[in-house]
N, C-alpha and C positions, 0 to 999 in steps of 0.2 A: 352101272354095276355097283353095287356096294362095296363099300372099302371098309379094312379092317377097323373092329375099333382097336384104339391106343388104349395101351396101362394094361391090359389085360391079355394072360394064356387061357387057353380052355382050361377048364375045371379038370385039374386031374392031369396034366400036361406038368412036365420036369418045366421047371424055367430056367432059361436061358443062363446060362454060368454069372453068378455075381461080381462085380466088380469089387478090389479090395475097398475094404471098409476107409470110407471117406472120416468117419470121424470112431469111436467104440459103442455107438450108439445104434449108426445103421448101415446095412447092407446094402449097396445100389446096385444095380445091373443098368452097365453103361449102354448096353442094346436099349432099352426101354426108356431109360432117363439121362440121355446125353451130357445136360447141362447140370442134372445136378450132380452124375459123376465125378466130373471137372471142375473144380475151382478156376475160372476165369484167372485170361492172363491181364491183373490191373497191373499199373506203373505200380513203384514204388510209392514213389510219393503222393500219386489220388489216392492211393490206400491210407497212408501218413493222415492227409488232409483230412480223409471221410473220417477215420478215425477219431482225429480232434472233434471234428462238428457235430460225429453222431453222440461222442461220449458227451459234450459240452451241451448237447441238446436232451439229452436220457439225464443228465443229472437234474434238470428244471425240471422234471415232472415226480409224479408222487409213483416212482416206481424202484426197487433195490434192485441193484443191477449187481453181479458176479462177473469177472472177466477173466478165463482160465483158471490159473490158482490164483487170483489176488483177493482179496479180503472183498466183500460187498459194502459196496456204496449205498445209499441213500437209508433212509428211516423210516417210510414208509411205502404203502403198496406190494402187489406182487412182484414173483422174484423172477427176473430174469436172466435166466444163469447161461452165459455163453461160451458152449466148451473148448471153439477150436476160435479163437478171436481174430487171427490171420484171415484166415477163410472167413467170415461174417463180415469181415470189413471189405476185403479184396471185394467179397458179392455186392455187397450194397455201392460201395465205390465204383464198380462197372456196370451194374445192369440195376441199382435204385431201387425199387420194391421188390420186383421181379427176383432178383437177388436177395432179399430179405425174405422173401416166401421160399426159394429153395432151400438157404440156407436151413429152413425149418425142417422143408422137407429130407435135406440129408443130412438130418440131426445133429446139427452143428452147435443148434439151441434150442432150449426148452424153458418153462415156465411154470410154476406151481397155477399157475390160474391164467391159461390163454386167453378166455374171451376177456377176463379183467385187465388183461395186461394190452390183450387189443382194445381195448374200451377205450385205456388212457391215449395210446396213440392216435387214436381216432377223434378223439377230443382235441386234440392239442395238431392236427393237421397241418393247418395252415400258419401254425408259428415254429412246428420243425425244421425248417428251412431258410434262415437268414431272408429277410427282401431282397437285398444286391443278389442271392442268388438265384431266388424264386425268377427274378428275371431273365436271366439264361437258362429256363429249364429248357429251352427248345434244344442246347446244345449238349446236353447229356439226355435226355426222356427218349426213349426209345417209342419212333409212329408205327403205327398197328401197321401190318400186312398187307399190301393191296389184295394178296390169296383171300383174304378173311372178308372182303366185300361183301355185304350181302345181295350179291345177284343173285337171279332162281338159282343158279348152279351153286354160287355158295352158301347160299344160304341152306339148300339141303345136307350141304357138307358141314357146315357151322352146327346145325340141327342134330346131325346124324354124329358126330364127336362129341355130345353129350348125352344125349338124351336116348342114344340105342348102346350106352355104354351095356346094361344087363336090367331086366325087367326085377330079374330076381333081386341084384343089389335094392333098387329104390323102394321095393317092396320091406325089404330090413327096417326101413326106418321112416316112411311115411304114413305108415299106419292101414287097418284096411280100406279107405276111403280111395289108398293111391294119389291125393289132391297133395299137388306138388307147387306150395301157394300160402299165402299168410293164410291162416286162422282167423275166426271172430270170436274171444273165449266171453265168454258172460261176467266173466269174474277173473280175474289173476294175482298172486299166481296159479298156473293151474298144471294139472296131472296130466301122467298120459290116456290116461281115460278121461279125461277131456276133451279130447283129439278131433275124435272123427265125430263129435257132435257140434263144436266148433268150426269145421270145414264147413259143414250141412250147413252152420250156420250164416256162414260166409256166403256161401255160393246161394241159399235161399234170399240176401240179404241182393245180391246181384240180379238175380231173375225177379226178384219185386221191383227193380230199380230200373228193368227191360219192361215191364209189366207183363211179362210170358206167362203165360194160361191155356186154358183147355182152347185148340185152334191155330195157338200163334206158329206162323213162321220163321223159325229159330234160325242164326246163324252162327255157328260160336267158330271163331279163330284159335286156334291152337288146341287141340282136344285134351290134353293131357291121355290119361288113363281113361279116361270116360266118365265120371263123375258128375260134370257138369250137365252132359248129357242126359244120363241115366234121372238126375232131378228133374230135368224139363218137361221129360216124357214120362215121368209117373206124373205131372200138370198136366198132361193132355197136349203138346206141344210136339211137333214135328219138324225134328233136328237135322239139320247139316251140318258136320264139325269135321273140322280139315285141319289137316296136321303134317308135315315133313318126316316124321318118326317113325318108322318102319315097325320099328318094337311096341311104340306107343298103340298105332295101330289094331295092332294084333291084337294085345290084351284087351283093350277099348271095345272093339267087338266080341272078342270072348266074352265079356263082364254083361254088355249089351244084348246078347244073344242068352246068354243065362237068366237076365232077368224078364226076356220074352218081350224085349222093344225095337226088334228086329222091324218090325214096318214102321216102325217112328222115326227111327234114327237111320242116317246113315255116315260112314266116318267114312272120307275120300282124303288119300293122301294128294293133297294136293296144295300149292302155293296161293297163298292169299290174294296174289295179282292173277289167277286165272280160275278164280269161282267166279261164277255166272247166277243169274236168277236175280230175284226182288224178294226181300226178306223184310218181316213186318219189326222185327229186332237182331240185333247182333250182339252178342257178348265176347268179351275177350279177357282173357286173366291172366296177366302180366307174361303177354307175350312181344307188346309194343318193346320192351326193353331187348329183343332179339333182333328187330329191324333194321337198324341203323340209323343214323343219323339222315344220312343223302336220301333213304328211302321214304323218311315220313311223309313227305308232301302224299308220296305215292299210298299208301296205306291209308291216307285220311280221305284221298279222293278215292278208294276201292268202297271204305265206309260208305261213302255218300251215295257211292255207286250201286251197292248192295242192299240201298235202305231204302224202304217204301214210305213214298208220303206218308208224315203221320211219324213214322216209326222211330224207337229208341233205340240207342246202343250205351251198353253200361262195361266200363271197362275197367280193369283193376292195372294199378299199375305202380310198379318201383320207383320213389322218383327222389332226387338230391337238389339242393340249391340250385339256382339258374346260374350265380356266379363263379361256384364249383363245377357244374358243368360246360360252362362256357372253358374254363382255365383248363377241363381236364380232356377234352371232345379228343385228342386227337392222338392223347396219351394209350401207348400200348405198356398194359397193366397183367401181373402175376394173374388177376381172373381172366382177360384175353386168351395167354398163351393158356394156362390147364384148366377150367372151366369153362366158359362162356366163350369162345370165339367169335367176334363182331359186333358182339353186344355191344349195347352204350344207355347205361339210366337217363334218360329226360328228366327236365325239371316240368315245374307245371307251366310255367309260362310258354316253354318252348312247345307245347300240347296244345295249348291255348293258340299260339302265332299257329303252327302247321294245320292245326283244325280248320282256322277259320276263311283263307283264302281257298278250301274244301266246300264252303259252305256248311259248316259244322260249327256249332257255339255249346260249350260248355254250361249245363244247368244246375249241376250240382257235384261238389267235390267235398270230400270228405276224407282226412285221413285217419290212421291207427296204424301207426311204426310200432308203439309199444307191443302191440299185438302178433306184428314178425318175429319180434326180438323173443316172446316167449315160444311162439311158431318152431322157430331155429332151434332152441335151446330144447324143447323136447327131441327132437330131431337127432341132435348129435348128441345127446344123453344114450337115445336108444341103438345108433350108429356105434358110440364106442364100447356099448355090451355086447357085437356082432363079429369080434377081430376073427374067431374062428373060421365062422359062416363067407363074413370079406375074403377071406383067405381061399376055404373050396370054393368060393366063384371066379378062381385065378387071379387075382390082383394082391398085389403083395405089400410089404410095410410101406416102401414108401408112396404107395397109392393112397396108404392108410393114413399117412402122417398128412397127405395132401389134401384127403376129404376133411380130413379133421378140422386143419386148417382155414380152407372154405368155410366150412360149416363155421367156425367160431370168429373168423374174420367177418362174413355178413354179418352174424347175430352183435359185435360188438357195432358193426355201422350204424345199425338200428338202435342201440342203446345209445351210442356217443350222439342221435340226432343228426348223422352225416345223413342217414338213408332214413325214407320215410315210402307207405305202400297207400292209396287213395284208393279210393272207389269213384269214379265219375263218371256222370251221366250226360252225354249227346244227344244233342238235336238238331235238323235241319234247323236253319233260320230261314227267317218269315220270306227272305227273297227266293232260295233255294225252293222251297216250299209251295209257292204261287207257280216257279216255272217248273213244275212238276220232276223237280230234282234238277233240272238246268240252271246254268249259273248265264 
């Protein structure tokens, strides 16, 4: 049975009484947003502590920080003006990002230039944190949810907590393509009329990389809105794309059925460990970052599974250093709990190790992060001309403060070089290949 989505009333629905204002900036309602209602109960003195280390660590970097009424610090960079500094500290001193992303979300703090001001943090990651401390983070980092696992069941649950938030929301600000995915712009910077020609460009850059043509036996993993689709089969290609998304679904076929590819394609809600068939290519566009960790063996052996002698799979995908994700695999992170549940970026190595005991070897990779980072920034450009429209789809400021957030937290990952998006190309190897997919 479907379960409600979070962060959202129906359109037109009173909401739920607000809780008193956490800081003069915003309004929470503690039915909806528990933990940002409440400032956590830290000690005294981890707050003292966090306090020293976070001010002693924000003055090394090129940012002007404000701290209640006291005069601002530093001389250059954006301003980071923190209005309630008990509460910013209390949060980061017990819950660590987590608490640094609420804190935003119940406007504790703000900034004249978020992504700039997330740029530098993201830059300066791995020297925010003393060493002697880096190494007890196991005793303060908070581990992800065994709930958030991605088995078939949570993984639809994982799925369905973002991605069936509102068809109408992602429509505000993805543009009409609906491709919820880096860009390939030909040139940057670029407009929002760059957008959906740039997608095209993207995803044509992927089906030449599958070599999908008039014939081919398509498989794409994760359908998004149908886009991907809807390309392969103006090629002459006959689509199967699976997807967890109930909403995605829906529209995917609407879009599919409008443009009269109804015998080409077919969009089955269904989990990637229980498609069946021999497919001459398989595509996938940064859906691997939704899998998990424990699951990739299983996902590179479905690949191998799905893929007919001969055949390519080109996949696009999110990926961070192998040494930052080694240090961060097990960290349950502000994206975890309100974005992304169960997620986890891979690096490309770690692509590389789980392909290949699959019998899969990587033949070409290729990245363009810079090309996310402008991806993003159209995005929440056109997101925050939408407060109105946000607002009749039932979700309220501090939904609004949280998309925002997201949105300019990834684009600055991509600019600081933390987070990078690859296009990469699969193939059986030559053993795999002889035993006609047997290993």
């Amino acid at each position: 049975m479907k379960t409600s989505v979070p962060y959202r009333t129906e359109a037109g629905a009173a909401l739920a009484p607000a809780a008193a204002p956490t800081t003069a900036r915003e309004q929470v309602d503690a039915a909806r947003w528990p933990d940002v209602a409440r400032t956590p109960r830290g000690s005294s003195a981890r707050t003292a502590v966090t306090r020293l280390l976070v001010q002693r660590a924000l003055a090394a970097l090129p940012l002007r920080v404000a701290l209640g009424d006291a005069p601002v610090t530093g001389a250059e960079g954006p301003l980071l003006r923190v209005h309630d500094p008990d509460a910013f500290f209390r949060r980061i001193g017990t819950d660590g990002l987590i608490g640094f992303g609420e804190s935003y979300m119940a406007g504790e703090w703000d900034t004249d230039e978020l992504v700039g001001a997330l740029t530098v943090l993201a830059s300066h990651l791995t020297s925010l944190v003393p060493r002697p401390l880096q190494r007890l983070r196991g005793a303060w980092a908070h581990r992800r949810p065994r709930a958030q696992r991605n088995t078939p069941e949570g993984a639809r649950e994982n799925i369905h907590r973002h991605y069936d938030l509102s068809n109408d929301l992602f429509a505000l600000f993805l543009g009409p393509t609906m491709t919820y995915s880096s860009a390939l712009f030909p040139r940057r910077p670029a407009a929002w009329s760059d957008l959906a020609g740039a997608q095209h460009r993207k995803i044509d850059r992927l089906l030449d990389l599958a070599g999908v043509g008039e014939g081919t036996r398509l498989l794409e993993i994760g359908t998004g809105w149908g886009e991907l689709a809807l390309r392969a089969a103006a090629r002459g290609a006959r689509v199967v794309t699976v997807t967890l998304s109930q909403e995605q679904r829906a529209l995917a076929q609407a879009r599919i059925a409008q443009a009269g590819y109804t015998d080409r394609v077919s969009v089955e809600l269904c989990d990637y460990r229980q498609v069946t068939g021999v497919h001459d290519a398989v595509v996938s566009v940064e859906m691997i970052e939704a899998v998990g960790e424990d699951y990739w063996p299983v996902y590179f052996q479905s690949l191998e599974r799905l893929l007919a002698p001969g055949g390519r799979i080109a996949l696009q995908a999110i990926t961070m250093p192998h040494d930052r994700m080694l240090a961060t695999r097990t960290t349950y992170t502000w994206i975890h709990k309100y974005i992304f549940p169960g997620g986890i970026i891979p690096s490309v190595r770690a692509i590389e190790e789980c392909a290949a005991p699959a019998g899969l070897r990587v033949e070409e990779n290729d990245g363009f992060g810079g090309h996310y980072a402008e991806t993003l920034r159209l995005w929440r450009e056109r997101f925050a001309e939408q407060t109105a429209t946000v607002g009749a789809l039932g979700f309220d400021g501090v939904f609004r403060r949280m998309w925002e957030f997201y949105l300019a937290y990834s684009e600055a990952g991509f600019r600081a070089g933390y987070l990078d998006v690859r296009q990469l190309l699969l193939a059986k190897d030559a053993t795999t290949a002889r035993n006609g997919g047997r290993r």
